[in-house]
C-alpha positions in Angstrom: -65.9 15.1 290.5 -63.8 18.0 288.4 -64.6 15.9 285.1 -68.4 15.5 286.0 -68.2 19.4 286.5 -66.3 19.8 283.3 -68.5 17.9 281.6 -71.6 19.4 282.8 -70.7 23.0 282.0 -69.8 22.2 278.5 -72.4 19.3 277.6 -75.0 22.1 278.6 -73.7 25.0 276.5 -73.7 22.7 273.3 -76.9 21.2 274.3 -78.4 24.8 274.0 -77.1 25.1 270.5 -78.9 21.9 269.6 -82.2 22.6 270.6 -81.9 26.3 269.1 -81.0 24.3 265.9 -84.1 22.1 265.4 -86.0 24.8 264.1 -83.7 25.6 261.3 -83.5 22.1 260.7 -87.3 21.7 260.4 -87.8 23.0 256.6 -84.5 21.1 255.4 -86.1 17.9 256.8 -89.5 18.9 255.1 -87.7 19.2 251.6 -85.7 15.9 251.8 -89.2 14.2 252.8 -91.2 15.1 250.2 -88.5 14.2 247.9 -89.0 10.5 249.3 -91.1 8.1 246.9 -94.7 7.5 248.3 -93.9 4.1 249.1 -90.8 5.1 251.2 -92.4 8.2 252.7 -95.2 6.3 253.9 -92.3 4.1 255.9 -90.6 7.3 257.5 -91.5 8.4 261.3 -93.2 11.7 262.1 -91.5 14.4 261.6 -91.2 15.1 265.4 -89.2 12.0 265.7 -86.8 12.9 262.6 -85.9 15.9 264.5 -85.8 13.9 267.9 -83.7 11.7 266.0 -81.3 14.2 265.2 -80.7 15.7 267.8 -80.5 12.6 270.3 -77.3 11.9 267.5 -75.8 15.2 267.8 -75.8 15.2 271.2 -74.3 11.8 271.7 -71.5 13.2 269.6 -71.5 16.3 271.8 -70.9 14.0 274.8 -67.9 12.0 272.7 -66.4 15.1 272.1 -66.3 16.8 275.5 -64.9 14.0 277.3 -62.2 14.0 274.6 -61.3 17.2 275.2 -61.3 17.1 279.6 -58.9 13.9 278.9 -56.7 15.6 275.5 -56.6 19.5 276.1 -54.8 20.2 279.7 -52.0 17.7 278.5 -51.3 19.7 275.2 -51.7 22.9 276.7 -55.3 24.0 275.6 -57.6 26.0 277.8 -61.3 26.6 278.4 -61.7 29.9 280.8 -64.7 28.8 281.7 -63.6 25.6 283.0 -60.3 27.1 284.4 -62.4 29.6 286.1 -65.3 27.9 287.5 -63.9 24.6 287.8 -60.5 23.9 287.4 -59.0 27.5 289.4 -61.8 29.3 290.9 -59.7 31.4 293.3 -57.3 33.0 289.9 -59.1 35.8 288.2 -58.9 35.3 284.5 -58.4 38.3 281.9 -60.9 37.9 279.4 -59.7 41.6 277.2 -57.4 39.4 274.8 -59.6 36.7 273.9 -62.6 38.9 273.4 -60.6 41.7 270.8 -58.9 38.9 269.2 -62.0 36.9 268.5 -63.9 39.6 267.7 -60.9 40.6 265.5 -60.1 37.3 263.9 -64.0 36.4 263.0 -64.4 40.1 261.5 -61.5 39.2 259.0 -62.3 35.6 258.4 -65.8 36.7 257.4 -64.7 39.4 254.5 -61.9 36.5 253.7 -65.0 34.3 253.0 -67.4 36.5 251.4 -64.7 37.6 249.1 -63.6 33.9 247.8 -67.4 33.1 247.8 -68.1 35.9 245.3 -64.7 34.7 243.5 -66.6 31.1 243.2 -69.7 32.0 242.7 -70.1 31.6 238.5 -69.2 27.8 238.5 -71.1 27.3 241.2 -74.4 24.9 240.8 -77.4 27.9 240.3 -79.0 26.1 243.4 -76.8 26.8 245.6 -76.3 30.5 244.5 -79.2 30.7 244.7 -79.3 30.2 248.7 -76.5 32.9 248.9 -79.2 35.0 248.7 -81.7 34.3 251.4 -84.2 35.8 253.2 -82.7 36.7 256.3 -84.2 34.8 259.0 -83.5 35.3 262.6 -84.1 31.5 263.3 -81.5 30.8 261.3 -79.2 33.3 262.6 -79.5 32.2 266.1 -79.5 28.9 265.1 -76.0 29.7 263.6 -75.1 31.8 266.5 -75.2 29.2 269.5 -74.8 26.1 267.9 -72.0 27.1 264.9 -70.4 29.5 267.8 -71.0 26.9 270.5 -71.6 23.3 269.8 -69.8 23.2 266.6 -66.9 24.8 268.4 -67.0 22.1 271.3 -67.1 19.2 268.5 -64.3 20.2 266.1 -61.9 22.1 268.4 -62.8 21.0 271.8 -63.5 17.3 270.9 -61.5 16.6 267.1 -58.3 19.4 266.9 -57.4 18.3 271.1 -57.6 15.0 269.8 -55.5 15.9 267.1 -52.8 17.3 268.9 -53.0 14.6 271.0 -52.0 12.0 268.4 -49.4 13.7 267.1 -48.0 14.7 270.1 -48.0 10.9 270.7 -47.0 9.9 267.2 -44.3 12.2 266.9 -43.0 10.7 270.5 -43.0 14.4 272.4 -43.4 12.9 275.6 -41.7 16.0 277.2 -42.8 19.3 276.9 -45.6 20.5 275.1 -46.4 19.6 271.3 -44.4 21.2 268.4 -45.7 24.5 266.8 -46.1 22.0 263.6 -48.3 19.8 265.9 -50.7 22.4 266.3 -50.9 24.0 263.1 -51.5 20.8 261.5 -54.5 19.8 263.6 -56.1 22.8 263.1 -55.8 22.7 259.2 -57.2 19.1 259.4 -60.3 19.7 262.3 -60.8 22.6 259.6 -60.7 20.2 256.8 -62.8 17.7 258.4 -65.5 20.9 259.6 -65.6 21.9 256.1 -66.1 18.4 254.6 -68.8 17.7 257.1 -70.8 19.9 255.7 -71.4 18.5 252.3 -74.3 16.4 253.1 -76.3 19.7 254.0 -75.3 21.0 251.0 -76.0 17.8 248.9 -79.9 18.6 250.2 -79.5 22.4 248.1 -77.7 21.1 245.3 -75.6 18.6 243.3 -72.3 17.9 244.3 -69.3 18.7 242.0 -65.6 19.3 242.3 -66.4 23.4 242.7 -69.0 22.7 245.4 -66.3 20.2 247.6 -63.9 23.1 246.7 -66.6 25.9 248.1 -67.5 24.0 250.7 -63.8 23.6 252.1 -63.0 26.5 252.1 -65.5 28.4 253.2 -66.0 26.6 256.5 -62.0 25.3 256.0 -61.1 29.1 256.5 -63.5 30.1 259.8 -62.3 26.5 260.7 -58.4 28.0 260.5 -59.3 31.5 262.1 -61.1 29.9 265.4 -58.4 26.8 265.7 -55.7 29.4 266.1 -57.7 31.0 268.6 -58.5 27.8 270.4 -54.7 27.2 270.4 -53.2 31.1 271.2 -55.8 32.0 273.6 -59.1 30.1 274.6 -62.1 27.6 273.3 -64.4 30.7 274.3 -62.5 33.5 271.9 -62.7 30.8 269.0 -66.9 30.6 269.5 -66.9 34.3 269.8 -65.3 34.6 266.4 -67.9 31.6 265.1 -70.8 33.5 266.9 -69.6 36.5 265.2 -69.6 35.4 261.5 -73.1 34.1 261.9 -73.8 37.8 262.8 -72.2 39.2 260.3 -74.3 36.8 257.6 -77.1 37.9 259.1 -76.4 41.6 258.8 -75.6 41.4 255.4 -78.9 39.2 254.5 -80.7 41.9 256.0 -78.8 44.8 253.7 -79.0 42.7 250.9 -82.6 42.7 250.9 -83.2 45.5 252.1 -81.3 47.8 249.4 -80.6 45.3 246.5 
């Protein structure tokens, strides 16, 4: 009964994230389909049922990843408050002040971090892609990035991958006793970072072509919020590392808006 519980609080907070993504996803899926030969295009299900598509696939993954993460996270030591407080130990108040300032704190820095090193980049980078450096700022897009960067992406790499992680090489490294090493940790959250960053390449690969500089943007970028909101997963909570997500999205957003606005 605790793991259905677990399960159904944090399946539904990622689910929300996918259905607020579909929008955003809708002109992306528009461009690769009219890149399609006639032939092929003519093969290729509504566009309804691409997106249905898509999302039925992220949320099977959603699903994988939260039940690796109510088997992998209370044996290493990693916490949810939501599912300690509403599930796990209803009758302990939890102290939220810590894992709101850091995450605020962490995902302020790890967005000038980024913008710098993307400016840094930004010459050898493909003119396609600087060119969507730039966009319009749309609030589809920034919600979008909001609840399901900040919450289902946060639920699949830390939550689902970096627990598992841990996990392994807690296993691996045979420290049956006690929790895992500080070097345990630290090097499943450079890899779930890694893996976050690498994953999104195909996205990328629909704006433009792929080259050594674009892997190395790409890595970084999302390797570096991928760092800042594993170490909060780890220190304090899987909710102060999808604050500091959430809050980079708003950040992007702001700056969009100034961006146009005054340049």
């Amino acid at each position: 009964m605790l793991v259905l519980k677990q399960f159904a609080i944090l399946f539904t907070l990622g689910s929300w994230g996918i259905v607020l993504l579909i929008p955003s996803l809708m002109p992306v899926i528009q461009k690769q389909l009219a890149t399609l030969p006639t032939e092929i295009a003519a093969e290729v299900p509504p566009l309804w049922i691409v997106l249905l598509l898509q999302g039925i696939q992220i949320a099977v993954l959603l699903a994988i990843a939260v039940l690796i993460g109510i088997f992998c996270t209370p044996v290493v030591g990693l916490r949810s408050h939501l599912i300690e407080s509403w599930v796990l130990h209803p009758s302990n108040p939890i102290s939220w002040i810590n894992d709101v300032k850091w995450g605020l704190g962490i995902g302020t820095a790890a967005t000038v971090i980024t913008l710098s090193i993307r400016l840094l980049l930004e010459p050898v980078l493909p003119e396609a892609l600087r060119a969507t450096n730039q966009p319009q700022p749309s609030i589809i897009d920034a919600i979008a990035g909001m609840f399901y960067g900040g919450i289902t992406e946060e639920i699949l790499t830390r939550w689902g991958l970096m627990s598992l992680l841990v996990w392994l090489g807690w296993k691996l490294c045979k420290q049956g006793l006690g929790l895992p090493t500080h070097a345990v940790y630290q090097g499943a959250i450079v890899l779930a970072a890694v893996v976050f960053g690498l994953l999104h390449l195909p996205l990328i690969s629909n704006l433009a072509p792929i080259t050594g500089w674009v892997i190395v943007y790409a890595i970084l970028l999302n390797g570096i919020v991928g760092i800042a909101c594993g170490w909060l997963f780890w220190q304090y909570s899987l909710e102060s590392a999808m604050i500091a997500h959430a809050i980079f999205h708003v950040y992007a957003f702001a700056l969009n808006v100034l961006l146009t606005k005054f340049i």
